[in-house]
N, CA, C and O atoms as a MOPAC input file, in Angstrom:
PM7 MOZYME 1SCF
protein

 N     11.08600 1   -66.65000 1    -3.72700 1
 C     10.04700 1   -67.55600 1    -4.19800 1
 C      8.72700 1   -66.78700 1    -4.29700 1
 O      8.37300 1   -65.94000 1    -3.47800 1
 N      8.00500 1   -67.17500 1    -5.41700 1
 C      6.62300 1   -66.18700 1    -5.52600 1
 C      5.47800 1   -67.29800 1    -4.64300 1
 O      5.23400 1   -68.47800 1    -4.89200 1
 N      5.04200 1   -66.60300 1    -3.78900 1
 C      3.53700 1   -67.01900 1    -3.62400 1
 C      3.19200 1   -67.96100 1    -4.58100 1
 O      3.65200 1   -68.04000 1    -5.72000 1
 N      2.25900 1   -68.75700 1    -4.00000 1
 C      1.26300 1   -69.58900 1    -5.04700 1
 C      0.11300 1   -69.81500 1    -4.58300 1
 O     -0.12300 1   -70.12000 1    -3.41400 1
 N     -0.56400 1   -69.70300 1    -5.32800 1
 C     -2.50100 1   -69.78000 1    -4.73400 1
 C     -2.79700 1   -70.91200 1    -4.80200 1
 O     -2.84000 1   -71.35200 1    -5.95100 1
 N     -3.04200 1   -71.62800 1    -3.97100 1
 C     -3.46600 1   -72.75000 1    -3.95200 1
 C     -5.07300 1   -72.80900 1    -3.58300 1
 O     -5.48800 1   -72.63100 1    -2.43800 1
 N     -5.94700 1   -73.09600 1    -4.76100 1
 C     -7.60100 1   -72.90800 1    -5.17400 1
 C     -7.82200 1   -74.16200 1    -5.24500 1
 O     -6.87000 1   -74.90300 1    -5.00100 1
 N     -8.92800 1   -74.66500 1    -5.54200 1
 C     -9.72200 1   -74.87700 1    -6.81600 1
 C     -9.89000 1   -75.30300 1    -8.22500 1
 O     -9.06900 1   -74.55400 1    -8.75500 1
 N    -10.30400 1   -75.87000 1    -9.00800 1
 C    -10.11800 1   -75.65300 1    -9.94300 1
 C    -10.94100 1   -74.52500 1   -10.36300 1
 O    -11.92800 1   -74.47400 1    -9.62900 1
 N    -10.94600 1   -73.45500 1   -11.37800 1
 C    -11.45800 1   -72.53900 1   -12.22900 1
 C    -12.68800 1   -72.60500 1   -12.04300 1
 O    -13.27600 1   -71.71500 1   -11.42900 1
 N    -13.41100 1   -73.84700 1   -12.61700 1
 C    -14.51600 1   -74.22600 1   -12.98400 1
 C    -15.59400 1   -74.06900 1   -11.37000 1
 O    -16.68600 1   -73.53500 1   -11.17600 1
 N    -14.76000 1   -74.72200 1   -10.57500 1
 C    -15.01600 1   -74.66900 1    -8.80300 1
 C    -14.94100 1   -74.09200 1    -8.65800 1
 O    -15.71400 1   -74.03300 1    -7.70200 1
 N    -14.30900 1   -72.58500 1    -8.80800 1
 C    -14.60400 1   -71.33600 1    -8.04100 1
 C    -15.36000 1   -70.51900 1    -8.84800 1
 O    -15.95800 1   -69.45300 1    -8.70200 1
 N    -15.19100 1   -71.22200 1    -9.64500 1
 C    -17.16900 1   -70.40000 1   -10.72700 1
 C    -18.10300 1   -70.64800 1   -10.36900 1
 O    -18.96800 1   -69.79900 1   -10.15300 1
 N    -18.30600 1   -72.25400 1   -10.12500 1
 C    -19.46100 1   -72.48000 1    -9.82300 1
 C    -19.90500 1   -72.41800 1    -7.96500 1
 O    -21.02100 1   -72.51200 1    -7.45500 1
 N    -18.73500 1   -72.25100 1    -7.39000 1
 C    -18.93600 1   -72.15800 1    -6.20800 1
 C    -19.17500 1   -70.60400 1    -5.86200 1
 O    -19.21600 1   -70.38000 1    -4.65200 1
 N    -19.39100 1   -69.14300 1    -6.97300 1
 C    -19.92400 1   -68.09700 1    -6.52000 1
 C    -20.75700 1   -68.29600 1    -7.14000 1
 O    -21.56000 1   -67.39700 1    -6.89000 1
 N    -21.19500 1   -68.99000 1    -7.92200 1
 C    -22.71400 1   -68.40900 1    -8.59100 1
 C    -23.66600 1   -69.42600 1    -7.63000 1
 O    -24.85100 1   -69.10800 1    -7.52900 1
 N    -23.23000 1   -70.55200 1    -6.96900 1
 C    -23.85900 1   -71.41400 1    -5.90100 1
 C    -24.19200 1   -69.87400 1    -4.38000 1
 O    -25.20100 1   -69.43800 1    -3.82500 1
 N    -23.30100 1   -69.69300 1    -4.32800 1
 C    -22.99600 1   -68.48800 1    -3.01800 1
 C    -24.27900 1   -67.05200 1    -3.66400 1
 O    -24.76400 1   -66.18900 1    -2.93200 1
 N    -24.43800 1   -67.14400 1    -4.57300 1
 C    -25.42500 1   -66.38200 1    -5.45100 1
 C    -26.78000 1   -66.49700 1    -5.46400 1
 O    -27.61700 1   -65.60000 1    -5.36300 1
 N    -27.00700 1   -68.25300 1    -5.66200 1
 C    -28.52800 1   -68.49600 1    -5.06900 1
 C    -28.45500 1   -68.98500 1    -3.87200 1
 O    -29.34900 1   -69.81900 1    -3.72900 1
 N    -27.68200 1   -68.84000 1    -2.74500 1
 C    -27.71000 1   -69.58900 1    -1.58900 1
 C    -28.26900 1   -68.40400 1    -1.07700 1
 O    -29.42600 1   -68.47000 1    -0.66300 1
 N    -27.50100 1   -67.03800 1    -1.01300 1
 C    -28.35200 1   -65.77500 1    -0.42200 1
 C    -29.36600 1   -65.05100 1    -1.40800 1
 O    -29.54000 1   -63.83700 1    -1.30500 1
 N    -29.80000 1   -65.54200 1    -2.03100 1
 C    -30.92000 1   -64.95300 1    -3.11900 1
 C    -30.70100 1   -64.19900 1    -3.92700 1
 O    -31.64600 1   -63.58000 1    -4.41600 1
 N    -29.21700 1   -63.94000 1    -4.42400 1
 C    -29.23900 1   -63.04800 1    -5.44300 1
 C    -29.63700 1   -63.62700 1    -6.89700 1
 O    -30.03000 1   -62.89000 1    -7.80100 1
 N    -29.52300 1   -64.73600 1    -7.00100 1
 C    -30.11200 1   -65.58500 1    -8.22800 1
 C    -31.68500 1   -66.65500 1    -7.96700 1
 O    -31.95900 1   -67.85300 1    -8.04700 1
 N    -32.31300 1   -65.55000 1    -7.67500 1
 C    -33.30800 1   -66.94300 1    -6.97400 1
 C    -33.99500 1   -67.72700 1    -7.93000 1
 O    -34.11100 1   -67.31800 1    -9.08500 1
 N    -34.58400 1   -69.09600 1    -7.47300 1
 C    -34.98100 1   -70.35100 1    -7.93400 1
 C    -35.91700 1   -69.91800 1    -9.33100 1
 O    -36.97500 1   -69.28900 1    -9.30200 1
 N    -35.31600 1   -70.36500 1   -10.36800 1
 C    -36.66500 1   -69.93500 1   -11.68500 1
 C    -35.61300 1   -69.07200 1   -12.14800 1
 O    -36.07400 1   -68.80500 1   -13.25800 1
 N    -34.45100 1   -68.40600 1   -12.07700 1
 C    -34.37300 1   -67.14000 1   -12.71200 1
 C    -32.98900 1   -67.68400 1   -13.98400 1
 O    -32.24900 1   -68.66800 1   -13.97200 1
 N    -33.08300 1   -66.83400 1   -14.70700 1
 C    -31.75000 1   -67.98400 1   -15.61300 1
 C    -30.45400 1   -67.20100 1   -15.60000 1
 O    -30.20000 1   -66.01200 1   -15.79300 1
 N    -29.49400 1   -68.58700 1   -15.21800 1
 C    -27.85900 1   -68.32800 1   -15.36000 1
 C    -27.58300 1   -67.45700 1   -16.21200 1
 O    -28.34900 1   -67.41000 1   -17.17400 1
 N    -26.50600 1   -66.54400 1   -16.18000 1
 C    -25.86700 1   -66.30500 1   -17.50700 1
 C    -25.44900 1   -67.26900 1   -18.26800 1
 O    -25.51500 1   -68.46400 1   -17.97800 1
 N    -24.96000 1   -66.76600 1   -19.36100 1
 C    -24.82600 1   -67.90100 1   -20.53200 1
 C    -23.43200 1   -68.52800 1   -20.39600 1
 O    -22.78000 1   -68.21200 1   -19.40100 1
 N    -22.90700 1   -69.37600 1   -21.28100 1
 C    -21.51400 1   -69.92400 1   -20.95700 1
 C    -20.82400 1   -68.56700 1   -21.50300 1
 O    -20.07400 1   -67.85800 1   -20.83200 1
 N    -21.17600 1   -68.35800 1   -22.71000 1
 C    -20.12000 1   -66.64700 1   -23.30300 1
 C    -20.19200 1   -65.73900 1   -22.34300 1
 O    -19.33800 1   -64.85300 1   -22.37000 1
 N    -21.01000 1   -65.72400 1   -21.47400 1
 C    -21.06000 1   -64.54200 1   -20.69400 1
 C    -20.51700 1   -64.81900 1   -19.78700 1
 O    -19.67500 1   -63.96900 1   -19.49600 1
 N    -20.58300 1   -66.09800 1   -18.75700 1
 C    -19.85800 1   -66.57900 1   -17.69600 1
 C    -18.11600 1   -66.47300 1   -18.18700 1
 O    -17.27200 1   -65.93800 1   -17.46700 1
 N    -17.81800 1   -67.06800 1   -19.48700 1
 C    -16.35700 1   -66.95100 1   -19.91900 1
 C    -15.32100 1   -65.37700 1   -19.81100 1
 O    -14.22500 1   -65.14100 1   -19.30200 1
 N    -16.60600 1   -64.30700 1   -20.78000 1
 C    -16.08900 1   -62.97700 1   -20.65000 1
 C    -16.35900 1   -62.96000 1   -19.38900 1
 O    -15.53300 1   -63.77500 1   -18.97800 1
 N    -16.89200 1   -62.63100 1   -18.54800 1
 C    -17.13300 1   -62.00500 1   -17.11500 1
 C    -16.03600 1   -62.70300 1   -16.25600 1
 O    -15.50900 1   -61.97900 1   -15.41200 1
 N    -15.64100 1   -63.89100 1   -16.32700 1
 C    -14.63900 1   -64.47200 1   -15.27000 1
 C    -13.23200 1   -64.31200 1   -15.63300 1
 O    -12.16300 1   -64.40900 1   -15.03100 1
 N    -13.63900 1   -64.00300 1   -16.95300 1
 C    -11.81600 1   -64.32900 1   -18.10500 1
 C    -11.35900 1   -65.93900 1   -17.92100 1
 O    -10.25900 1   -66.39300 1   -17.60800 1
 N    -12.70900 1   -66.67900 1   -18.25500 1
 C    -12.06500 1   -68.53000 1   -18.01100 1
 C    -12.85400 1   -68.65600 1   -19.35200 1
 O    -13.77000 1   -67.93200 1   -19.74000 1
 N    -12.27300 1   -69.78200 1   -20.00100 1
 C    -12.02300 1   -70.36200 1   -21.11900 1
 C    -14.01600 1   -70.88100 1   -21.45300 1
 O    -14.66400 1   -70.79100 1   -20.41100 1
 N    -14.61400 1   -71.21100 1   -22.33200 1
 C    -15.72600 1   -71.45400 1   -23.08200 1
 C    -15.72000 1   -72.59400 1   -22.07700 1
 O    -16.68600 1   -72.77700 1   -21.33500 1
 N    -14.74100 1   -73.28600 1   -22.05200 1
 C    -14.98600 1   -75.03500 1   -21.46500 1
 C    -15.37500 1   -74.86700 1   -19.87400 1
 O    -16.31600 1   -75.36300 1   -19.25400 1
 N    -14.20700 1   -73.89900 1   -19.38200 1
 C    -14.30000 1   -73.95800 1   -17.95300 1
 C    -15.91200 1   -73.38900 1   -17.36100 1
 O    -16.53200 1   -73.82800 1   -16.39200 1
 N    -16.38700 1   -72.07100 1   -18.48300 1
 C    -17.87800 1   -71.76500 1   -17.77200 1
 C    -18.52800 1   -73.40700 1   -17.60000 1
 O    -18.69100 1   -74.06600 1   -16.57300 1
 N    -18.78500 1   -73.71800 1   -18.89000 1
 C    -19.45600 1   -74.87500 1   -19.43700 1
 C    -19.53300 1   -75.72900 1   -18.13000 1
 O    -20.63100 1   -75.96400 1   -17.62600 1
 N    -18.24800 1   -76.24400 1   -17.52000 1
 C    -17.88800 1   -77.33700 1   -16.57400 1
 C    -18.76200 1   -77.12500 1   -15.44500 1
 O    -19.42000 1   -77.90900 1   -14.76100 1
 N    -18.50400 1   -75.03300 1   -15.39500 1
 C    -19.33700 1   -75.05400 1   -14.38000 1
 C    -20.67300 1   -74.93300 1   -13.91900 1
 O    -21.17800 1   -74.85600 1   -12.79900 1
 N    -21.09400 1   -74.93600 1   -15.03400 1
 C    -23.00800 1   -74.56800 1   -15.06400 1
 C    -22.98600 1   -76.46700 1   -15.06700 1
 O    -23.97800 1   -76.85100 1   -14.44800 1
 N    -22.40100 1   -77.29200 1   -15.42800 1
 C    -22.11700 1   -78.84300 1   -15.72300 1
 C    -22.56900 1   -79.37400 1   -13.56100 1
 O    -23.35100 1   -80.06500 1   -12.90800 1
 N    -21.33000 1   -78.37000 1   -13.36500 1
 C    -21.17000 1   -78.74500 1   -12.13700 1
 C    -22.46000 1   -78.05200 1   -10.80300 1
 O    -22.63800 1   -78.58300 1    -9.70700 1
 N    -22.99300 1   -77.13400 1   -11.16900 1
 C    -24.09200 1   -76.59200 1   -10.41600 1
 C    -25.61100 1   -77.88600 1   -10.99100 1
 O    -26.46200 1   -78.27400 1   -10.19100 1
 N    -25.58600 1   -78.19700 1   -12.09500 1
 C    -26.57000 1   -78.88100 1   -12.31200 1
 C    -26.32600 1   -80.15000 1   -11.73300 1
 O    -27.21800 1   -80.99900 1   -11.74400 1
 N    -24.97500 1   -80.42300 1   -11.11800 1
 C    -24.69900 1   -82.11400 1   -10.61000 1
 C    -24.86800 1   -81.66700 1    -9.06900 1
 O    -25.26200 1   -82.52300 1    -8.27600 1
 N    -24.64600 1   -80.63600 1    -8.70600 1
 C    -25.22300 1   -80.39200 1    -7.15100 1
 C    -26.36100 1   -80.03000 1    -6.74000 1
 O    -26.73100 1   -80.19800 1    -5.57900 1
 N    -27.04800 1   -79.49000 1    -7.64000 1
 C    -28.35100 1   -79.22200 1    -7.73800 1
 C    -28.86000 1   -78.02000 1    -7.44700 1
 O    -30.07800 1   -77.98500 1    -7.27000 1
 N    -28.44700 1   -77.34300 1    -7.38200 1
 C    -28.02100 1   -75.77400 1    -8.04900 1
 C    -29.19800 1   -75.44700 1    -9.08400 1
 O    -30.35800 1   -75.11400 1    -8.84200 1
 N    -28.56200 1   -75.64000 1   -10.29200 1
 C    -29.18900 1   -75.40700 1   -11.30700 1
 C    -29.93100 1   -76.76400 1   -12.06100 1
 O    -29.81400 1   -77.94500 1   -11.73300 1
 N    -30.74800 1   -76.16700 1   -13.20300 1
 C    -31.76600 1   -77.09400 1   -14.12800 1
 C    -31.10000 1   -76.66200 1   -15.77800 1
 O    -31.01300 1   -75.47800 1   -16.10200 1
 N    -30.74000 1   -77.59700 1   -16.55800 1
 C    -30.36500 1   -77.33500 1   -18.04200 1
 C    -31.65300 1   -77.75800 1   -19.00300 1
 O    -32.07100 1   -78.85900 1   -19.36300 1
 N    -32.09300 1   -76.41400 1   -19.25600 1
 C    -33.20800 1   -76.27500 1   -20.16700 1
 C    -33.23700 1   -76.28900 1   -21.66200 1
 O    -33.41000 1   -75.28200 1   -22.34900 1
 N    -33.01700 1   -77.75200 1   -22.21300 1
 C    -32.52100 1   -77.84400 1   -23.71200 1
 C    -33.17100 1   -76.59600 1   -24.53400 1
 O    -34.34100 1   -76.26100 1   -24.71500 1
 N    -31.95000 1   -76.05800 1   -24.95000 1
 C    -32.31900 1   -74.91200 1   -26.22600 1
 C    -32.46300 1   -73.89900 1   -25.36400 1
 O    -32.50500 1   -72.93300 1   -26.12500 1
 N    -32.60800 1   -73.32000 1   -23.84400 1
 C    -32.59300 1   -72.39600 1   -23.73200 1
 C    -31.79200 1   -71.89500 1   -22.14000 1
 O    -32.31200 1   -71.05300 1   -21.40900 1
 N    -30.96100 1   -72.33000 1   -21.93300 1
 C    -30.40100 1   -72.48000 1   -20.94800 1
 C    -30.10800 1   -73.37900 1   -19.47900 1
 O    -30.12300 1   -74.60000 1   -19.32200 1
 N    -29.83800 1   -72.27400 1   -18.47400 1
 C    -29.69800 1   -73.22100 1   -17.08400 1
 C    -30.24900 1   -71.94300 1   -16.34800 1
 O    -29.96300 1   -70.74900 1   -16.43900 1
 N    -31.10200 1   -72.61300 1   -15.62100 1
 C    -32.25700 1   -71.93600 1   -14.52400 1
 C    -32.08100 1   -72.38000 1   -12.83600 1
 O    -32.10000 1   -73.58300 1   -12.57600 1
 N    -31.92300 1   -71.44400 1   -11.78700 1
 C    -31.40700 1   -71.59500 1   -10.93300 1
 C    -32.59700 1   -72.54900 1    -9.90300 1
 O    -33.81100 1   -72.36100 1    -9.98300 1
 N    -32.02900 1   -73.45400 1    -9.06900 1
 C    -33.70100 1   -74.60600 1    -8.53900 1
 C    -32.81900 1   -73.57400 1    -7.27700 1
 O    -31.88700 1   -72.77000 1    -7.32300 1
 N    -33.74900 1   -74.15200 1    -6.15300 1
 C    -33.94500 1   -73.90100 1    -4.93700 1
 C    -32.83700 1   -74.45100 1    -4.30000 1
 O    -32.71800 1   -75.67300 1    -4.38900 1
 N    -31.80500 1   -73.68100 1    -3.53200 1
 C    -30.89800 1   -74.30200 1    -3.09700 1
 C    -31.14700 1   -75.61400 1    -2.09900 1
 O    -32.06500 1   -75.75600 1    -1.29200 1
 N    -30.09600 1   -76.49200 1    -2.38400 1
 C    -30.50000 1   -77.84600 1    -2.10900 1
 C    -29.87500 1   -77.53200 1    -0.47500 1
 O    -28.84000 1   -76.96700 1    -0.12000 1
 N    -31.09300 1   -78.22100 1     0.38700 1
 C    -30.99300 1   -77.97400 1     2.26200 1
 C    -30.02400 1   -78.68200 1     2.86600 1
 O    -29.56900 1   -79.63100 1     2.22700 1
 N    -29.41700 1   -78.36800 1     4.37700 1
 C    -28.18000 1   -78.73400 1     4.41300 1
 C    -28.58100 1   -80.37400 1     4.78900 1
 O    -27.59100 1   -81.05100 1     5.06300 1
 N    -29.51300 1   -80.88200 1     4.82400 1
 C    -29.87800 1   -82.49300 1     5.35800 1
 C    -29.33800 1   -83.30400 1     4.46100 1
 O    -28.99000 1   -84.46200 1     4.69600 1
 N    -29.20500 1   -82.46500 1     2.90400 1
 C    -28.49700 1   -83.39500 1     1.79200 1
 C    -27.06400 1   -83.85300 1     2.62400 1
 O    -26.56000 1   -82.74900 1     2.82700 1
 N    -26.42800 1   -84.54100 1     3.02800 1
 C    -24.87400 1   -84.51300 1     4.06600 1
 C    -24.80200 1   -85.76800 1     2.49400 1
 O    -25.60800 1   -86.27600 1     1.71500 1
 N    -23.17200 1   -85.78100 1     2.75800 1
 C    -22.69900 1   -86.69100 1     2.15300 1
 C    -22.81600 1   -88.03700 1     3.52800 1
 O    -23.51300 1   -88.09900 1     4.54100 1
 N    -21.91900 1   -88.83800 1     3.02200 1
 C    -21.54600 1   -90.12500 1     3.62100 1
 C    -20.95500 1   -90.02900 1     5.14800 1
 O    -21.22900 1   -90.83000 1     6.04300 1
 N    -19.91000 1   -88.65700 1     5.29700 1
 C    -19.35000 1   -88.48200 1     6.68000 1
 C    -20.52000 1   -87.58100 1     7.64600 1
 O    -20.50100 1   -87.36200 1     8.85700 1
 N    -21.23100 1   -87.28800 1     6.90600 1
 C    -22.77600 1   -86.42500 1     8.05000 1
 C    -22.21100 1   -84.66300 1     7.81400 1
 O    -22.74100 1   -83.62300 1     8.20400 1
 N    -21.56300 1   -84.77700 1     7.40900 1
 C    -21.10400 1   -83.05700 1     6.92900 1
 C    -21.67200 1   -82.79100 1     5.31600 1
 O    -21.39300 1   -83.51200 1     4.35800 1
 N    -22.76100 1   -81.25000 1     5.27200 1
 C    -23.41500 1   -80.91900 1     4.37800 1
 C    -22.37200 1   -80.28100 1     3.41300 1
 O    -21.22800 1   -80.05800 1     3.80800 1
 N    -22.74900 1   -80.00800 1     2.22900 1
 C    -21.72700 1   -79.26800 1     1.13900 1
 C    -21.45900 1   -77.81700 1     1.74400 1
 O    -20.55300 1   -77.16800 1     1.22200 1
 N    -22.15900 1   -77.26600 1     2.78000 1
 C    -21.91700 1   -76.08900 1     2.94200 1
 C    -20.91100 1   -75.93400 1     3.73800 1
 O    -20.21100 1   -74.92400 1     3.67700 1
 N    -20.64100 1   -77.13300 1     4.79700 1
 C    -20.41400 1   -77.03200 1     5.70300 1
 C    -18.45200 1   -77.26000 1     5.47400 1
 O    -17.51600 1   -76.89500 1     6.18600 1
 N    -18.48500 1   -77.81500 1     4.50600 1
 C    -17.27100 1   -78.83400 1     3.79400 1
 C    -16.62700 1   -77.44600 1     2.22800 1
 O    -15.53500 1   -77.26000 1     1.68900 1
 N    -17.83100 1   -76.89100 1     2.08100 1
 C    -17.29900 1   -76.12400 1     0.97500 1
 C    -16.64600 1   -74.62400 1     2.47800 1
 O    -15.72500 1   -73.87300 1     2.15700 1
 N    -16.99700 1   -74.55300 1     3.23900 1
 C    -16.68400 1   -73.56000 1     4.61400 1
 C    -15.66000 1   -74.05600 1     4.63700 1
 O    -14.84900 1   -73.74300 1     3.76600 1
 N    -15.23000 1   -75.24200 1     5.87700 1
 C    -13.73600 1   -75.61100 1     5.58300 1
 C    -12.45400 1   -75.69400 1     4.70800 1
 O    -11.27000 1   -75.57600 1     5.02500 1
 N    -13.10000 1   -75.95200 1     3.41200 1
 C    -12.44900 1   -75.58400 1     2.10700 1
 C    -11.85200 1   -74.30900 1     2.24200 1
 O    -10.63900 1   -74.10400 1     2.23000 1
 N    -12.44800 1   -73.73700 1     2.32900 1
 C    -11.93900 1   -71.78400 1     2.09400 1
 C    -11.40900 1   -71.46500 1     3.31600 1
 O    -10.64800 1   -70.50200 1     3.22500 1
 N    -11.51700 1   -71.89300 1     4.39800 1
 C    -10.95600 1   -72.08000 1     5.70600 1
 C     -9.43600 1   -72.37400 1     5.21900 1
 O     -8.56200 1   -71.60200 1     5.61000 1
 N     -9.10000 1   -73.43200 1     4.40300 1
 C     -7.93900 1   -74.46100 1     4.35400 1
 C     -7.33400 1   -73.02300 1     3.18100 1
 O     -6.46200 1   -72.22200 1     3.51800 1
 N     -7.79500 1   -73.01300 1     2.31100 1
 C     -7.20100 1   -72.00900 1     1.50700 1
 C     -7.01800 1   -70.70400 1     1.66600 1
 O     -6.55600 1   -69.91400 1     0.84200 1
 N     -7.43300 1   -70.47000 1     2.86700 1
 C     -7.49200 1   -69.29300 1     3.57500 1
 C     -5.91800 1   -69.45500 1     4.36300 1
 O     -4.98400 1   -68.66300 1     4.23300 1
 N     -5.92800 1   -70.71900 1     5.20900 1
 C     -4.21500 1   -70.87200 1     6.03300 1
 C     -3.25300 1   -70.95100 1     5.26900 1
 O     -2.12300 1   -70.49600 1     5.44400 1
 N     -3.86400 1   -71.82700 1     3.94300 1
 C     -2.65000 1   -72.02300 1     2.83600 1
 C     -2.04300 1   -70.72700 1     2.20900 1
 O     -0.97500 1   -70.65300 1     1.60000 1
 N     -2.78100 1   -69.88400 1     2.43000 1
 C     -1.97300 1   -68.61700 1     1.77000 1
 C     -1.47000 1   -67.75000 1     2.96500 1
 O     -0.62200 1   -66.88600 1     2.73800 1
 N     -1.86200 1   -67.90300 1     3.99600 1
 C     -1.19900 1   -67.25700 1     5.05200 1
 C      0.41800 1   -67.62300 1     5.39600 1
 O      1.39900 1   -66.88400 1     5.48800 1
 N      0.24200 1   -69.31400 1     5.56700 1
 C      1.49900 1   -69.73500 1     4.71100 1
 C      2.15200 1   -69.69600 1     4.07800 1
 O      3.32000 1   -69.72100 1     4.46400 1
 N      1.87700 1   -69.61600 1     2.77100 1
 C      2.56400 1   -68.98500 1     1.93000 1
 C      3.06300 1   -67.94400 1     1.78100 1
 O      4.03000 1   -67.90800 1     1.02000 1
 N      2.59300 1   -66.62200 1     2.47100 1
 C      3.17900 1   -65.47900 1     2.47800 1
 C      4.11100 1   -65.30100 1     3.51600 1
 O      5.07200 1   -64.53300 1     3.54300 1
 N      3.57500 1   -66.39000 1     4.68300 1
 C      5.12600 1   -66.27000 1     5.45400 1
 C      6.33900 1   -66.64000 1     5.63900 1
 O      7.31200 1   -66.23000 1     6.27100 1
 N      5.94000 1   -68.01000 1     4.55900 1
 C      6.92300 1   -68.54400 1     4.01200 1
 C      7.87000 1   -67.29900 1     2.85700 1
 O      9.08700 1   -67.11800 1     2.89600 1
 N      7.33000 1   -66.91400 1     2.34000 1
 C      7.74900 1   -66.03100 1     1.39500 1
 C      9.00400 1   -64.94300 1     1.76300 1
 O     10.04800 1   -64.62900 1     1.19100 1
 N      8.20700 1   -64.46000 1     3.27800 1
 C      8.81300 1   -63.40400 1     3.95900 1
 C      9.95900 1   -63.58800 1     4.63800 1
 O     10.82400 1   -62.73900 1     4.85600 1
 N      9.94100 1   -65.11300 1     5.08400 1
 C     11.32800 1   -65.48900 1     5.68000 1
 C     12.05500 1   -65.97100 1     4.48800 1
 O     13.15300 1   -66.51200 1     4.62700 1
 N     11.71700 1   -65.87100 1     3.75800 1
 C     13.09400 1   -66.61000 1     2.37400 1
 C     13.42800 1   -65.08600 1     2.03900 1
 O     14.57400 1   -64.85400 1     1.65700 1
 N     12.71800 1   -64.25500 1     2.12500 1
 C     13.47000 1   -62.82100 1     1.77100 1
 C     14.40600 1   -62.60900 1     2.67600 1
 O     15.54300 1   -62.23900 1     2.38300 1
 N     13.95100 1   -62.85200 1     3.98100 1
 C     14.59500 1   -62.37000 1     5.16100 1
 C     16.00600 1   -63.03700 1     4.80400 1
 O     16.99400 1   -62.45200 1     4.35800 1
 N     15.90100 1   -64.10300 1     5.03900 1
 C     16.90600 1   -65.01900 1     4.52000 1
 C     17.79300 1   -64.58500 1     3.70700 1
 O     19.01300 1   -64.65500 1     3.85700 1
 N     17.16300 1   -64.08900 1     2.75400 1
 C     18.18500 1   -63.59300 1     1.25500 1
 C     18.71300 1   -62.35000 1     1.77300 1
 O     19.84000 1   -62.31400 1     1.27800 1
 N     18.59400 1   -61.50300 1     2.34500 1
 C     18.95800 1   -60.18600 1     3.01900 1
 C     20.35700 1   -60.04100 1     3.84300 1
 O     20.64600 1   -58.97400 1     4.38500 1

């Protein structure tokens, strides 16, 4: 059985490094996104999927969409924003990668005993 990665969608793990980008200042507040063509070539994801995700940094608040001339990075939003359960996006996007982090550990050991198995 092959491995399987269990992610994200595309669009979510785009927009969740270029979020990880202005969270430690490599994109700081004012400065502008790459473009969707450029986000597409640079990731190898489809015109739509950049799109979704500059879509999706401007719905977290991430970024600003500047008609006619792009998306400009705001000030990362502080962890007091919490959703409804009192856990911040940072804190919940951490666990996330936590979970997909065991899920593939899993998976590979699952993997290793079905070889074993087959042997």
């Amino acid at each position: 059985m092959k491995s399987q990665r269990v992610a994200a969608h595309p669009y979510q793990e785009l927009a969740l490094s270029i979020m990880e980008k202005i969270d430690n200042g490599d994109l700081p507040p004012g400065s502008k996104l790459p473009s969707v063509r450029s986000l597409a070539k640079d990731h190898d994801v489809s015109s739509m999927t950049a799109q979704k995700a500059l879509l999706q940094l401007a719905q977290d608040g991430y970024a600003e969409a500047v008609s006619g001339l792009g998306y400009y990075a705001l000030e990362p939003p502080t962890d007091s924003a919490a959703d409804e359960t009192g856990e911040s996006l940072a804190e919940v996007t951490q666990q996330l990668r936590q979970l997909q982090s065991e899920v593939r550990a899993l998976a590979a050991r699952l993997e290793h005993l079905e070889q074993e198995s087959a042997d």
